[in-house]
Structures are given as C-alpha cells and as structure tokens.
C-alpha positions as CSV (number, residue, x, y, z in Angstrom):
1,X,-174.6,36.8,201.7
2,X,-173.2,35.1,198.7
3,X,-172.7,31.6,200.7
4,X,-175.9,32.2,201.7
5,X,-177.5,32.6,198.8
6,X,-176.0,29.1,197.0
7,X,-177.1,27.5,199.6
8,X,-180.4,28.2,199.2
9,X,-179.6,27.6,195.4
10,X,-178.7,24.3,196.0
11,X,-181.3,23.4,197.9
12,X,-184.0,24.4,195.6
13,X,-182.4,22.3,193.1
14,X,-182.0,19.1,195.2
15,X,-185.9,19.9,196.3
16,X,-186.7,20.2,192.7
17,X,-184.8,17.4,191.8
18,X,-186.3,15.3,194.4
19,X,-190.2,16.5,193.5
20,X,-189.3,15.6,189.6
21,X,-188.0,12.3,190.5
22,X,-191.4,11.3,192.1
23,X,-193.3,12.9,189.2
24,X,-191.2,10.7,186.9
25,X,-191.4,7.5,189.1
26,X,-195.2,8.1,189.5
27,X,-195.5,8.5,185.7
28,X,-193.4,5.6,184.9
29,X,-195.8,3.0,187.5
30,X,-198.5,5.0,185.6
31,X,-197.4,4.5,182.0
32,X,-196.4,0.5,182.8
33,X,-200.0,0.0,184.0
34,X,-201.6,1.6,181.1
35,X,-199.4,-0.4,178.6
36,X,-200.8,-4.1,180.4
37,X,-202.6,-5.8,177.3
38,X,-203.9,-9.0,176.4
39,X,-204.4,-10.3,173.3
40,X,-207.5,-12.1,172.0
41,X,-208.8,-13.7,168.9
42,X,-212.5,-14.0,167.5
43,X,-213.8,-16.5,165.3
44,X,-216.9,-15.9,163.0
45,X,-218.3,-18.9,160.8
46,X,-221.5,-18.9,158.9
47,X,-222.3,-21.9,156.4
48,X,-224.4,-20.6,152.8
49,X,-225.3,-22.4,149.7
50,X,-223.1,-21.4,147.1
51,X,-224.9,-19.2,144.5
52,X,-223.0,-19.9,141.1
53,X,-222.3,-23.3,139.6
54,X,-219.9,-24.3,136.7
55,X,-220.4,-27.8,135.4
56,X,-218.3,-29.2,132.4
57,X,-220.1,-32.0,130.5
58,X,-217.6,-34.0,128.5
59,X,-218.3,-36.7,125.7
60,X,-216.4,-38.6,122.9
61,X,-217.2,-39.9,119.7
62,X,-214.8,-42.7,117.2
63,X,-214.8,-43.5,114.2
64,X,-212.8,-44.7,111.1
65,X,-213.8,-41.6,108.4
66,X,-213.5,-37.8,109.6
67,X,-216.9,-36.8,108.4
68,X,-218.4,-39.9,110.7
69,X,-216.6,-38.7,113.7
70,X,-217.7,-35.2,113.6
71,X,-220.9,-35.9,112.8
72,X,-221.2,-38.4,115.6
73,X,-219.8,-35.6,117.8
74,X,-222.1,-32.9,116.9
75,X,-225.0,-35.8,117.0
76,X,-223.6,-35.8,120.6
77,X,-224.0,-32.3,121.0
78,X,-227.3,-31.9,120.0
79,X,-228.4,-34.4,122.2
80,X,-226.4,-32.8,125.3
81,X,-228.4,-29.1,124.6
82,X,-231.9,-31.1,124.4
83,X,-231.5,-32.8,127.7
84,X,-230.1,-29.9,129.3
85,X,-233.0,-27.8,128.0
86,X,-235.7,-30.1,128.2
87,X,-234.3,-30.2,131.9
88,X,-235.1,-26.6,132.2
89,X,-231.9,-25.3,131.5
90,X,-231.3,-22.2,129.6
91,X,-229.1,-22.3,125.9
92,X,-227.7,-18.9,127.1
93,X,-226.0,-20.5,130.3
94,X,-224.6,-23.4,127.7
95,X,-221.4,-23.0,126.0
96,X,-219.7,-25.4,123.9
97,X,-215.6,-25.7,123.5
98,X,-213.9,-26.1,120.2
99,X,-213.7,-29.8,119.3
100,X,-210.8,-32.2,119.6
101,X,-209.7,-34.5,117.4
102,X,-206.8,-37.2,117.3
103,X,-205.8,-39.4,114.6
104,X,-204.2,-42.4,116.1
105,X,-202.7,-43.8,112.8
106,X,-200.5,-40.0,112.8
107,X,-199.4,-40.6,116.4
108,X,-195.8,-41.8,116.2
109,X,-195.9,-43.6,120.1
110,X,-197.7,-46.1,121.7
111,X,-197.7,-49.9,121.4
112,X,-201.0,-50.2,119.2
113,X,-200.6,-49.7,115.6
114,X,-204.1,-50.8,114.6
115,X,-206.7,-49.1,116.7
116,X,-209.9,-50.2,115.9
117,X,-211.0,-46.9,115.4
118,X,-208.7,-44.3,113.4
119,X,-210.4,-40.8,114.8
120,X,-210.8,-40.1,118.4
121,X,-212.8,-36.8,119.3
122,X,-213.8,-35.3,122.3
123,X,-216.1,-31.8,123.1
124,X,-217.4,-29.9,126.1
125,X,-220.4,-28.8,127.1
126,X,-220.2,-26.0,130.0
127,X,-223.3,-24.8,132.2
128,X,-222.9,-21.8,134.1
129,X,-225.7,-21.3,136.3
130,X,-227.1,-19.1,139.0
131,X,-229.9,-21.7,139.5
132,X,-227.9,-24.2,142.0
133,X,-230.6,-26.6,142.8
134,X,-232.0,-27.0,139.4
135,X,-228.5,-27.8,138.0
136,X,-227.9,-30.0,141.0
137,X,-231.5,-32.2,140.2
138,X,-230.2,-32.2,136.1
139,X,-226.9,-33.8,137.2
140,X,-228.6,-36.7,139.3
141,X,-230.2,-37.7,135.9
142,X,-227.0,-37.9,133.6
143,X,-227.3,-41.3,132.8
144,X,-230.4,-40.4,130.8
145,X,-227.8,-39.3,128.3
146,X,-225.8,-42.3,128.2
147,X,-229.1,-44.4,127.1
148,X,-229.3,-42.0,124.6
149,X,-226.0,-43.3,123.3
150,X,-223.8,-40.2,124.3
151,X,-220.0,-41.2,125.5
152,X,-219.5,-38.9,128.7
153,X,-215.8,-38.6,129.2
154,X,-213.2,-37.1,130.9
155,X,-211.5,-37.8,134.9
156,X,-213.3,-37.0,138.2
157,X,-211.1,-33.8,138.2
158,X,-211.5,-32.2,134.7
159,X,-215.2,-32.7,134.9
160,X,-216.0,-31.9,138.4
161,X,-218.8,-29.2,138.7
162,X,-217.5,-25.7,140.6
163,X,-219.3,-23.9,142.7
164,X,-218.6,-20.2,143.7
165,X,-219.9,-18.1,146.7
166,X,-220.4,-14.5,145.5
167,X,-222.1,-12.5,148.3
168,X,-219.0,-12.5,151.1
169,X,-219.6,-8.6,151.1
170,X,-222.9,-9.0,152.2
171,X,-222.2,-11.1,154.9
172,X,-218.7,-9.2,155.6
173,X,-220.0,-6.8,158.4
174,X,-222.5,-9.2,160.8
175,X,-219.4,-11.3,160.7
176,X,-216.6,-9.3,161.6
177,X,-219.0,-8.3,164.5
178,X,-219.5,-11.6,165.0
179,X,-215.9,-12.3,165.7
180,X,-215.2,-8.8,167.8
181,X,-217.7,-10.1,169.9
182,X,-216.4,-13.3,170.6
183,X,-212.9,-11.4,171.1
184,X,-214.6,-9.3,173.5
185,X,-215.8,-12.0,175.6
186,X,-212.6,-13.9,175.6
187,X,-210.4,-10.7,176.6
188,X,-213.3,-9.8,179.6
189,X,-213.3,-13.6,181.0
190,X,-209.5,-13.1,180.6
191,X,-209.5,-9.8,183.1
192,X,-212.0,-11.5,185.3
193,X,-209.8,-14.2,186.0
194,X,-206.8,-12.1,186.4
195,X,-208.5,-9.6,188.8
196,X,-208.0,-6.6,186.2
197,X,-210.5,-4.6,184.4
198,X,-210.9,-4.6,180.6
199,X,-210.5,-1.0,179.1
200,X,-210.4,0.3,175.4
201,X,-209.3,-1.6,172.1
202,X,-205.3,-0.7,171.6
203,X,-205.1,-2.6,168.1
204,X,-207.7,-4.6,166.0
205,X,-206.8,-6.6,163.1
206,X,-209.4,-8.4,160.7
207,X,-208.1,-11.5,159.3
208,X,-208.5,-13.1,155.8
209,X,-211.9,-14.5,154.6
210,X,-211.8,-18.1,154.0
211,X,-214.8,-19.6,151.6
212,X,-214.5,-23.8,151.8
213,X,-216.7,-26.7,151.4
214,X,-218.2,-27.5,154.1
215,X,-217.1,-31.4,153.0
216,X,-216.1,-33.6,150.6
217,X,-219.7,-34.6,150.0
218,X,-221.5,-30.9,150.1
219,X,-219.4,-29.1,147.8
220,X,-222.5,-26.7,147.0
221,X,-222.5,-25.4,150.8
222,X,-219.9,-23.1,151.6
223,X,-218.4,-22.6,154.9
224,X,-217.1,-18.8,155.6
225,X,-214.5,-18.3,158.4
226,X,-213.0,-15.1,159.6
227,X,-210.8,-14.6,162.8
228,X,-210.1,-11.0,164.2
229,X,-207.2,-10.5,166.5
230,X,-207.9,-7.5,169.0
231,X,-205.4,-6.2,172.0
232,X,-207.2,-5.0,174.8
233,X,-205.6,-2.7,177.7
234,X,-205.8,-3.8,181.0
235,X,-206.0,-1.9,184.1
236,X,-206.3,-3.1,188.4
C-alpha cells in the first residue's frame, strides 16, 4: 500500500509539473506578444508673429568741450523721443541708458594722439513694445532721424531689434495633439504594413518647445516646433 501510494504521489507531481509547464510556456508566448512595440515620433509646427519687440536705438555725439558733447547728446535724445512719438509711439515703452563718455586725450593706447575731437559719447534709446507692426513701420523710417542730424551708432549685433513670443501656453495643448496625432498615424501605417494591430499607448514622452525665426529675413514670425515620442504595443 505504501509503494502504492508514492506512486500515485509521483505521478501527480510529474502531471502537475507537466500542466504548470504549459501554463508557464503559454504565459511566456503570451507575455513576449504583449511586450511587441514600436516606437513613433510626432512633429507639431505652427508659425505666429511674435508679440513683444525690443529695439535699441543707438547714437553718438563729439565734441572738443564736455558741456558741448553732452548737450549735443541730449540734443540727440530729444530728437530720438519726438520722432518716436510723433511716430505713434508711447514715452512709457521708451527708456534711455546712462550716457557714455570717453576722453581720448586720457586714453594711454592707440596710434592717434590728436583726435580731432577730444570727447566721444554715445546713449541708448530702448523701445519695448507690444505693438509689433507699428514699431516695425517706425523702423523703415530711421533715416528721418539722420536728416535731422542724429549719429545712429553701434554694430548690426548690439542694435539688432528682439522679438519675443509670449503665448507658447496658449498654443501648448492643440500642438501636443497635433504631434500625438501624427505619432498615431505613423505607428498605425507602421502595424498595417507589418500585419499587426496597433493597441494602447505604453510610454509617451513630450519633447522640448522650440520658438525660432522662421528666417534670417522674418525675424518678427516665429516658428514653434514640438516632437512627441510615443511607444505603441503591438499585437497579431
């Protein structure tokens, strides 16, 4: 009866052994399907006109006597607020920098001792403006100021005019939908193609926003760019 009984014993336990290895093997296929994935990206881009614009205004003034400088400068000044606000230009968006002022006779370098003029000095005039196109008709007419005898100064770069793009959240969710769409499309031609169907989303990741010129030459339109990477499952 004993024998008999491990018998049995063992074969219950090779039985169960046998009925857990399929279970296992069956889960395994399972589990290796539901892990199939592809990965897709979305790209959103929407060009806007920027909405802010910073624009430096820089002018220079010489002269031989310190009063005459500075009151060529501020001559200069003056005449820089009237255009602007003649133009239509508010004085609360103007701002004006402390003045610089070099005495070349002091400087103990450079190859000319006798400048022809002793004082060099140089100001800046900065508009900061919601009103885009208005600032963007004013700068067209500059060269009104030069007939008016003002010295506008200063590189490409220091005086280049900024503008800014403020309202990414309000544009933030129709693009990142923008871009999950486009991901969804890309992961469900993908699964046609591989004779599998497109099931849930395993991951999602939103990328940075990027805010650009849309050129060299349109500096006041903004492109905005987003790319979302999504990992789909996959199933047969």
């Amino acid at each position: 009866m004993k024998d008999q009984k491990l018998v049995v014993l063992g074969a219950a336990i090779v039985l169960g052994l046998s009925v857990l290895g399929f279970f296992l093997r069956d889960a395994a296929i399972t589990f290796k399907q539901f892990e199939r994935t592809v990965t897709v990206k979305g790209l959103a881009e929407q060009e806007h006109p920027a909405d802010v614009v910073i624009w430096p205004i820089q002018y220079t003034e010489a002269g031989n006597t310190l009063d005459g400088t500075y009151t060529a400068l501020e001559s200069s000044a003056e005449k820089v607020r009237a255009f602007l606000v003649n133009q239509g230009i508010s004085e609360e968006e103007l701002s004006f920098s402390t003045p610089v002022l070099t005495d070349r006779s002091a400087q103990l370098y450079g190859g000319n001792q006798n400048p022809e003029f002793r004082y060099i000095a140089s100001q800046t005039a900065t508009l900061y403006s919601e009103n885009v196109e208005l600032v963007r008709d004013v700068m067209s007419q500059l060269v009104d100021l030069g007939k008016q005898g003002v010295t506008l100064s200063g590189d490409e770069y220091m005086v280049r005019p900024e503008y800014i793009f403020n309202r990414l959240n309000e544009i933030k969710p129709e693009m990142i939908e923008q871009a999950t769409i486009e991901a969804r499309q890309v992961a469900e031609k993908f699964a046609e193609d591989s004779n599998s169907e497109l099931g849930k989303i395993k991951t999602a990741s939103q990328g940075q926003f990027s805010i650009m010129p849309r050129d060299n030459n349109t500096p006041h339109i903004k492109k905005v760019r987003v790319v979302s990477t999504i990992v789909y499952y996959l199933s047969d």
